[in-house]
Each structure stands twice: as structure tokens, then as C-alpha cells.
C-alpha positions as CSV (number, residue, x, y, z in Angstrom):
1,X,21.3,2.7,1.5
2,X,23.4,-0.8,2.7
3,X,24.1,-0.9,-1.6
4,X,25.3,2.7,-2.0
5,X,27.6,1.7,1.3
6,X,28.7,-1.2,-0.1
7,X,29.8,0.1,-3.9
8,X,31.3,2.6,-2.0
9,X,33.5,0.2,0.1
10,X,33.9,-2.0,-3.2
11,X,34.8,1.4,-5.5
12,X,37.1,3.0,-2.9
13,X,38.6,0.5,-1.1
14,X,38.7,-2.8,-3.6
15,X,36.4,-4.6,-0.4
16,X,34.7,-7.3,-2.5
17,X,31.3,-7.8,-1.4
18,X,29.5,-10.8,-1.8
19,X,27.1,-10.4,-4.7
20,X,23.8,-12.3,-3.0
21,X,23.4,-8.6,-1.3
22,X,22.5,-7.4,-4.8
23,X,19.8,-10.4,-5.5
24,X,16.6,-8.9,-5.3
25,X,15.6,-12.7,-3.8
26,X,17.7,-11.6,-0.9
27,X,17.2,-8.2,-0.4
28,X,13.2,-9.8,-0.2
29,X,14.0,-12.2,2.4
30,X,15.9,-9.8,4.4
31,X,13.4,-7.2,4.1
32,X,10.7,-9.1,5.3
33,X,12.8,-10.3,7.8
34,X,14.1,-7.2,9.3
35,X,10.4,-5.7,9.6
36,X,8.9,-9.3,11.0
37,X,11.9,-8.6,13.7
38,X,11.3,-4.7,14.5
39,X,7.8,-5.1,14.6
40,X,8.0,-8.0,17.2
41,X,10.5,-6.6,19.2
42,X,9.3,-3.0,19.0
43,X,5.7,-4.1,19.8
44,X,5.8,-5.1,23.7
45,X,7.3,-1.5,25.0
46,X,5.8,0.4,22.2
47,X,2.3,-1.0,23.3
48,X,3.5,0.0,27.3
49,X,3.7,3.7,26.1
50,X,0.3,4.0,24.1
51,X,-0.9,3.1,27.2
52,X,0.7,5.6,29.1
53,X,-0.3,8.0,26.9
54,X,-3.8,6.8,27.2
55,X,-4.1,6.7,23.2
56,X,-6.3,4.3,23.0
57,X,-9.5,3.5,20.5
58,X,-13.0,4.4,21.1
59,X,-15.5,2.5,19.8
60,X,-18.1,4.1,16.9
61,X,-21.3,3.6,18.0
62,X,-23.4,5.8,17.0
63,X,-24.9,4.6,13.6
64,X,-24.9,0.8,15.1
65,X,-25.7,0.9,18.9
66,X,-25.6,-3.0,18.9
67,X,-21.9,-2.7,17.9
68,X,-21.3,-0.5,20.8
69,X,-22.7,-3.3,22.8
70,X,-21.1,-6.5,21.5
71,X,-17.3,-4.9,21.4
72,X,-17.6,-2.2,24.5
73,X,-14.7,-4.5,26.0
74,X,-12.3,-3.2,23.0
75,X,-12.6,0.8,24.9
76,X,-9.5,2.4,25.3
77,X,-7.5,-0.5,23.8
78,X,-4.4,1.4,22.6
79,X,-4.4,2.4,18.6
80,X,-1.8,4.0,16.3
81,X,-0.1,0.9,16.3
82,X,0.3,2.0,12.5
83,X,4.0,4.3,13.7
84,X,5.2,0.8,14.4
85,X,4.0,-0.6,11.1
86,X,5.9,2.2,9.0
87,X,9.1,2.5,11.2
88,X,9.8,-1.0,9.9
89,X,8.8,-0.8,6.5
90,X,11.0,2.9,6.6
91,X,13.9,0.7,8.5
92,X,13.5,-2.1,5.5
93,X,13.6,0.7,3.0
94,X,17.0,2.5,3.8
95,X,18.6,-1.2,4.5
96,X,18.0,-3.5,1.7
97,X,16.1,-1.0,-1.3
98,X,18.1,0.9,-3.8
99,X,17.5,4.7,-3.1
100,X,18.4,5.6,-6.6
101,X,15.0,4.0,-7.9
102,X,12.3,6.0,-8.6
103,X,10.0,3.3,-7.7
104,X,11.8,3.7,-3.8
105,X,11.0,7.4,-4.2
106,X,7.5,6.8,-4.8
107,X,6.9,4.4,-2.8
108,X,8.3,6.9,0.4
109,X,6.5,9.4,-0.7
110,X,3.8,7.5,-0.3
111,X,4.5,6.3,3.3
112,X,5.6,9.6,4.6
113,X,2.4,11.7,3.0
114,X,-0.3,9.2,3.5
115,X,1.2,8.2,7.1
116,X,1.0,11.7,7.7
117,X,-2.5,12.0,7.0
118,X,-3.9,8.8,8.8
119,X,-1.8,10.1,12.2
120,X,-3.4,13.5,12.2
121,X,-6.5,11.6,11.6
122,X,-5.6,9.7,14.5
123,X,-4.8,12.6,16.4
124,X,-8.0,14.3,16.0
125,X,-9.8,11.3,17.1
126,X,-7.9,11.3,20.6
127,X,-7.4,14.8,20.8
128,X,-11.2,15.6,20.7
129,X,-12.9,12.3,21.4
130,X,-14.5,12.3,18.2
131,X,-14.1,9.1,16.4
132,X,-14.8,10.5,13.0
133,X,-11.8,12.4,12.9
134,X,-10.8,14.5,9.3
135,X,-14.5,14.9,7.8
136,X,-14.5,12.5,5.1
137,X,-14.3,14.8,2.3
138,X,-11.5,16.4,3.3
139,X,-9.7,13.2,3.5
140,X,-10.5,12.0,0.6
141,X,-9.6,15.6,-1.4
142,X,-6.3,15.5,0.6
143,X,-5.4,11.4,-0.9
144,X,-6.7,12.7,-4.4
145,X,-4.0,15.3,-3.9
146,X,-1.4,13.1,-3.4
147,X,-2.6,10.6,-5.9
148,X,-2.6,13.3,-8.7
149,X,1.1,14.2,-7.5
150,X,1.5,10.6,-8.3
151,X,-0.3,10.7,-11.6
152,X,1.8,14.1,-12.6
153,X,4.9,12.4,-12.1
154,X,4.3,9.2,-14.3
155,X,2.2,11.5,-17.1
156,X,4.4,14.4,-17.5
157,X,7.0,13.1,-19.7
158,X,3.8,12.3,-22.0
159,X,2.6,15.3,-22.0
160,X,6.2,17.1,-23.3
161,X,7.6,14.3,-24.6
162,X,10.7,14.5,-22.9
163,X,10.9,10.8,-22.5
164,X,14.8,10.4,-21.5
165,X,16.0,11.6,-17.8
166,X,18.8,10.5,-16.0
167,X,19.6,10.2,-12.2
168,X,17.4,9.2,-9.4
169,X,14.1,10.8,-11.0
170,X,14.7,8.7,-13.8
171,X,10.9,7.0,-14.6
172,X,10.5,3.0,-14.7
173,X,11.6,1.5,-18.1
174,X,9.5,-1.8,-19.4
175,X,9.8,-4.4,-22.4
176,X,7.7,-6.1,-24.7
177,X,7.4,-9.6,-22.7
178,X,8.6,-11.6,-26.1
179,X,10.7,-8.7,-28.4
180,X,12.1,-7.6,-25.0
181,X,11.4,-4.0,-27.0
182,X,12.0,-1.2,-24.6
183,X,9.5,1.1,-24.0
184,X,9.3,4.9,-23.9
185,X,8.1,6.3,-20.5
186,X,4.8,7.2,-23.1
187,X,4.7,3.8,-24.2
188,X,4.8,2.5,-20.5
189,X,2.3,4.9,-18.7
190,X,-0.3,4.0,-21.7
191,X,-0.4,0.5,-21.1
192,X,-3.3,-1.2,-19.0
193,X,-3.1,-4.9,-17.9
194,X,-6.6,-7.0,-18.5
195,X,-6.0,-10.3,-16.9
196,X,-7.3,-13.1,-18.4
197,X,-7.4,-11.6,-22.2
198,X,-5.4,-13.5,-24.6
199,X,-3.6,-10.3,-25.7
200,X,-3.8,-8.9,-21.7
201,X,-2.0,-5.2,-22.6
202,X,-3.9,-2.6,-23.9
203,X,-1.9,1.1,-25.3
204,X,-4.5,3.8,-24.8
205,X,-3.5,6.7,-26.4
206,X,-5.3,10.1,-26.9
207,X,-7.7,11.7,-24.4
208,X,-7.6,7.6,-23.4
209,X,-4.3,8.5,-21.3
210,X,-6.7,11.2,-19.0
211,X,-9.0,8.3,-18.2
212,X,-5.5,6.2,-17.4
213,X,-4.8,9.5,-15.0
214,X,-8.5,9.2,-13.5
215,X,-8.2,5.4,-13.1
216,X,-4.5,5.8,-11.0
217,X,-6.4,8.4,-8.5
218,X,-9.2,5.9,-8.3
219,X,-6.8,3.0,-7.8
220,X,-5.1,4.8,-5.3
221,X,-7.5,6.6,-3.0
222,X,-9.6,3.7,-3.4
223,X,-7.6,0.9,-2.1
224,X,-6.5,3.4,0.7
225,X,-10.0,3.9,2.0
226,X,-11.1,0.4,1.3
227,X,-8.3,-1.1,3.7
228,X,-9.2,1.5,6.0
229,X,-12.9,0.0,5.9
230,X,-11.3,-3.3,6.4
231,X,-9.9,-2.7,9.7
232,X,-12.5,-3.0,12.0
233,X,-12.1,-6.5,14.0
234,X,-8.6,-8.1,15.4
235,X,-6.6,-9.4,12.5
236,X,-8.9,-8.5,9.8
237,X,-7.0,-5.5,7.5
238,X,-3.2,-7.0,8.7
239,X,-4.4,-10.0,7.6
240,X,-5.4,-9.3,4.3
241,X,-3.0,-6.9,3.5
242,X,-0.6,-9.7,4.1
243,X,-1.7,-12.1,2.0
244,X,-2.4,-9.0,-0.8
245,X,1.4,-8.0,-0.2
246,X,2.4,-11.3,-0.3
247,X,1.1,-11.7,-3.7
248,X,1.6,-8.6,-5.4
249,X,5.5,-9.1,-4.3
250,X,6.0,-12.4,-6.1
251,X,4.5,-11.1,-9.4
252,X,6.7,-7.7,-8.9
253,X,9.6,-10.6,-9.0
254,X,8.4,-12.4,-11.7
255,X,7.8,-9.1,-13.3
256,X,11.6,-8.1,-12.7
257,X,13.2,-11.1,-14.7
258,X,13.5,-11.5,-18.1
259,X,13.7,-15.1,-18.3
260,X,10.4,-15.2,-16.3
261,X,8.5,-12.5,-17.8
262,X,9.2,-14.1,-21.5
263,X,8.1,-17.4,-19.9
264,X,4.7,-16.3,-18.6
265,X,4.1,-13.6,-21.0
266,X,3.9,-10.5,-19.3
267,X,5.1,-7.3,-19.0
268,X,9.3,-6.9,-18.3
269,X,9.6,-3.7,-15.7
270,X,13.5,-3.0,-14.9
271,X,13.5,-2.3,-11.9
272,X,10.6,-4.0,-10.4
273,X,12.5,-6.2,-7.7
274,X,11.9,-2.9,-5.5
275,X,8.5,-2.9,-5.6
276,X,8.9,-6.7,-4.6
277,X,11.4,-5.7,-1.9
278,X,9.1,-3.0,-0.2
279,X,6.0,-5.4,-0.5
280,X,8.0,-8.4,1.1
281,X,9.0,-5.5,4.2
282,X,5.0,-5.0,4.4
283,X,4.0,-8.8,4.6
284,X,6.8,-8.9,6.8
285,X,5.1,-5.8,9.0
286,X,1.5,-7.5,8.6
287,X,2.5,-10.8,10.2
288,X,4.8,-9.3,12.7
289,X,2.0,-6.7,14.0
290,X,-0.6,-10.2,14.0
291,X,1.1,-10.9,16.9
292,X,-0.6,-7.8,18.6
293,X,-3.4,-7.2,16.4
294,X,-4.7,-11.0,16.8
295,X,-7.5,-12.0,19.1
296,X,-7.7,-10.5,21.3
297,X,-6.3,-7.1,20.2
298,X,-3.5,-5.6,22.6
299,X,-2.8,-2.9,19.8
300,X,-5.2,-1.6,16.9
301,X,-3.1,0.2,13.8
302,X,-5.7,3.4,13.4
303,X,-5.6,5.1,10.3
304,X,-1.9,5.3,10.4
305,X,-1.4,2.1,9.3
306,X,-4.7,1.2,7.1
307,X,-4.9,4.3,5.3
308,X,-1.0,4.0,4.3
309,X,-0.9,0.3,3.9
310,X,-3.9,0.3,1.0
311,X,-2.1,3.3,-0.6
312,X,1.0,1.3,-0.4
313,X,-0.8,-1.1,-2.4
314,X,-2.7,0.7,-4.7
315,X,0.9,2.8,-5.3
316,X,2.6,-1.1,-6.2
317,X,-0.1,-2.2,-8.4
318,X,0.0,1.2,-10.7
319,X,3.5,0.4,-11.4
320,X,2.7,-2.8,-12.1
321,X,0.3,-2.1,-14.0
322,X,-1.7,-4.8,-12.2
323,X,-4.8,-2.2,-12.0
324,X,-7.6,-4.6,-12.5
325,X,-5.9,-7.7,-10.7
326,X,-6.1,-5.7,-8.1
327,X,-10.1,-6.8,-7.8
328,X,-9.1,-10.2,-8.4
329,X,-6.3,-10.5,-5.8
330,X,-7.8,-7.4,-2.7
331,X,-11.7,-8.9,-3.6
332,X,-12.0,-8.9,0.1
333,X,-11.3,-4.9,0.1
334,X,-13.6,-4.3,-3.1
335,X,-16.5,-6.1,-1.0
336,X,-16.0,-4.0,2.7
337,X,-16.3,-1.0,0.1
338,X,-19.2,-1.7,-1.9
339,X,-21.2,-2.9,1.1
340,X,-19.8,0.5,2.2
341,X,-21.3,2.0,-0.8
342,X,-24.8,0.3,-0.9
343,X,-25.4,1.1,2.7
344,X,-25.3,4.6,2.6
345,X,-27.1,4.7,-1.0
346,X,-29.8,2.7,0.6
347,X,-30.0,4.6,3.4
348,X,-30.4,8.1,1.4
349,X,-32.7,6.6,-1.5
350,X,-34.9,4.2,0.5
351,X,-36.2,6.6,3.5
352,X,-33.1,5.7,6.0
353,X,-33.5,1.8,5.5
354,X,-30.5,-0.3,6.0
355,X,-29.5,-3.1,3.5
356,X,-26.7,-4.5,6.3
357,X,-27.0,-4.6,10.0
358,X,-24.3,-2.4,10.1
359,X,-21.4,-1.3,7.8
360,X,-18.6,-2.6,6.5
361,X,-20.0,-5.8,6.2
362,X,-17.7,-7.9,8.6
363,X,-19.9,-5.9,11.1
364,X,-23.0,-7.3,9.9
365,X,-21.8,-10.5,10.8
């Protein structure tokens, strides 16, 4: 929003404005900046009203008494510290990201429909003291719903070949990393990154392009839930996130220049420096809300925050095309979910035995 204001003031009025407000190096820095700073300061009376409200986190239990036992002094410690979390990354958003991009429209859409979900989740949880909230298949049919919204959007101009649009709905445009060759919208939705090949990008084409559609939902929903997995002990899913965001940002930079893109090798997006922008906001977010998430916890971020910070990320790496770096880069995620995973197949196949004390596995330690 701060660059439509200022073209405006530039346009009408013949204000100059100093360009280092267009910079995505800046707009970065002051994103990550302006959520550190409303997530510190926000955080003290924010925390006074949870606790007012009496909103705060009940401990599961029931599948692991012994949990129940060793973190009974975490009761009623206030949760839905996520709001915080997404009013700055919304703040960031409208201040420093261009709102004509359709990688800021996606990336809302994200935070509003996802953020929805995990605070009704939340909701349910206080509301009826049951601390399973949205039965897990309805919450995972609701973030396939949204994921195939997602998946629609990027896909359709494949499917009718309408491959030019103009205006804010206007789809991401990429280029060869050494012809500089721009892609079609086709072109860029068929590609998949393999790291560590020595020709890395892959075009799929065919009935390929439904397993690209499959693999997006997967991506998505997956990284939501897995996050959401991770966020079990003070520190743990802001943490990570952090560091994930963190990373994930710089190669949505390196991704947005040209120099640096023919350089390394990879894949040109125009456009990118947003992502890189709202990623910087959400490390910015993570480290601020460390200051109340740390040991020990004043403030937990309930599925608000996890559930719409791993879509955030799975969302980022999609239009990065950074699918499978994604394992490399959130390992820590893949392993809470696969641990996940095995305990409940073990405890269905093998007559209700239990490869982990308790699950995720930071529990079992």
C-alpha cells in the first residue's frame, strides 16, 4: 500500500521519493522489522487480555498420561497467541508489499483462510474443553479446499490456454536462468525444481501437470499440519519456522535478480522479491513472538499461528518452485510428521503397540 501512496504522491504532485523504498532489500528489512516491533510491543497487553479472557491451553493427555504429568504446570497458560503473529505479518503486508502482485494476493488468501480455520479450531477447543477441536478430517478436507483453490488459480490458464492477463490477477512470469527466455504461465506451472541434479528443472507436461496439481495440495496441507505437529514445547514451531522463513526469503531474493539467478543457475521469477518480503515479515513475527513463546511459555500460538505459518510456507515454496527443497531445508517438520505417521500405523497394524513414547517425537524425548 506505502508504494501505491507513494507513485501517487510522485504521479500527482511531482513529490520525488527516494527510490531505496522500491528495493526489495529494503522493503525486506523493514518488513521484518515492523513485525519484530508489533509483535514485541503488542505482546505484553495482548497476553494481559488472553488472560482475562481465560483462553488459555489445556494440555492433551489422554493418549500419553506421562505427558499430562511432566508439563501439568503449562494448564491454562494463555494460547491464540497466533492473532498477534498474523496482525503483524497483515501490518507488514499493506506497508512494504506491492498489492498489485498476485503473489501478495495469494499469499493473503492464505493468511486470512487458513487463520480462519486454525482460530475456529482454537475456538472449539476453549469453547467446549475439548482439546481436539475440528475432527481431523474435516480439517484436513477444509486445507485441501483451499489448497485446490490455490492449485485452480496457477493451473487454469493451462487448461484454456489463455496464458496472457493483465492487472492484479496477472500470474507470476519466470525465465530460463541463462537465455533469460520468458516463460508462458504453462511453461511456469509445469516446471518442478530437483535440487542437487545437474539439469535441476524438470517440464512435465501431459496428465504429468495433474500429479503437479496433487503434489501443490500435498505440499500445502502437508507443511500446514506438520508445523502444527511441531508446536508442542516453548520455542519449538517459532523457532523453526524462523529459520525455514529465514531461508526460503534469501533464495526468493536470489530468485528475483537476474544477475543472481544467471550466476547460480536457477530459475528467474519476476516478481519474487514479494515472496521474500512476506517471508522476511514472518521471521520477523517468529523471533519477535520468541520473546513469549521461549522458556518458559507466557503465550502459546494454538493453531492460529501453526496451521497458517506452515501454509504460509508451503504457499512460498510452490511459487518457488522449491517443492522438494522444502524436505531439505523444513527436515525437522518432515520428521514430527512421519513419526506422526508411524505411530498411528503401528498402533493400528501391531495390536495398539507404540513405536515412540508419545507422539510427535519431541514428546518422546
Amino acid at each position: 500500500m506505502l508504494l501505491i501512496f507513494l507513485h501517487f504522491l510522485k504521479n500527482t504532485f511531482g513529490i520525488k521519493i527516494p527510490s531505496v523504498f522500491e528495493y526489495y532489500s529494503t522493503r525486506m528489512t523493514l518488513a521484518a522489522i515492523t513485525a519484530l516491533l508489533v509483535t514485541v510491543f503488542f505482546g505484553k497487553p495482548f497476553i494481559k487480555k488472553l488472560y482475562e479472557w481465560k483462553i488459555g491451553d489445556r494440555v492433551r493427555s489422554e493418549d500419553c498420561p506421562l505427558l499430562g504429568e511432566l508439563h501439568h504446570n503449562k494448564n491454562d497458560t494463555p494460547t491464540m497467541g497466533g492473532v498477534l503473529i498474523l496482525f503483524s505479518l497483515l501490518v507488514s503486508l499493506f506497508l512494504w508489499m506491492d498489492l498489485r502482485s498476485s503473489f501478495t494476493l495469494l499469499l493473503f488468501f492464505t493468511t486470512i483462510s487458513v487463520g480462519a480455520l486454525g482460530a475456529y479450531d482454537d475456538y472449539l477447543k476453549l469453547r467446549h474443553s475439548n482439546t481436539k477441536g475440528i475432527s481431523t478430517k474435516k480439517k484436513f478436507l477444509i486445507q485441501a479446499a483451499i489448497s485446490f483453490l490455490i492449485v485452480l488459480y496457477l493451473l487454469w490458464p493451462v487448461a484454456t490456454e489463455a496464458l496472457h492477463f493483465n492487472g492484479w490477477f496477472s500470474p507470476p512470469l519466470a525465465k530460463e536462468e541463462m537465455s533469460l527466455h520468458i516463460l508462458t504461465v504453462k511453461e511456469y506451472t509445469s516446471l518442478l525444481f530437483v535440487p542437487f541434479f545437474k539439469e535441476p528443472l524438470l517440464h512435465l507436461h501431459g496428465f504429468a501437470l495433474i500429479g503437479m496439481g496433487l503434489l501443490i495440495i500435498f505440499v500445502i496441507t502437508g507443511t500446514s499440519n506438520a508445523v502444527n505437529l511441531s508446536d508442542g514445547l516453548d520455542g519449538l514451531a517459532s523457532g523453526m519456522v524462523l529459520l525455514a522463513a529465514a531461508a526460503f526469503a534469501l533464495i526468493a531474493f536470489i530468485s528475483n535478480n537476474v544477475d543472481l539467478a544467471r550466476y547460480l543457475h536457477i530459475l528467474y521469477i519476476e516478481g519474487s522479491g514479494e515472496i521474500a518480503i512476506y517471508l522476511s515479515a514472518v521471521a520477523g513475527a517468529c523471533l519477535g513472538f520468541l520473546w513469549y513463546n521461549g522458556y518458559p511459555a507466557q503465550v502459546f500460538m494454538g493453531d492460529t499461528g501453526s496451521l497458517t505459518l506452515g501454509a504460509i510456507l508451503g504457499v512460498s515454496v510452490v511459487l518457488l518452485k522449491r517443492e522438494i527443497l522444502l524436505v531439505v531445508i523444513g527436515g525437522l517438520f518432515v520428521v514430527e510428521a512421519l513419526s506422526v505417521i508411524l505411530q498411528v500405523g503401528s498402533y493400528r497394524l501391531r495390536n495398539k503397540k507404540r513405536l515412540f513414547l508419545c507422539a510427535p517425537l519431541h514428546h518422546h524425548y
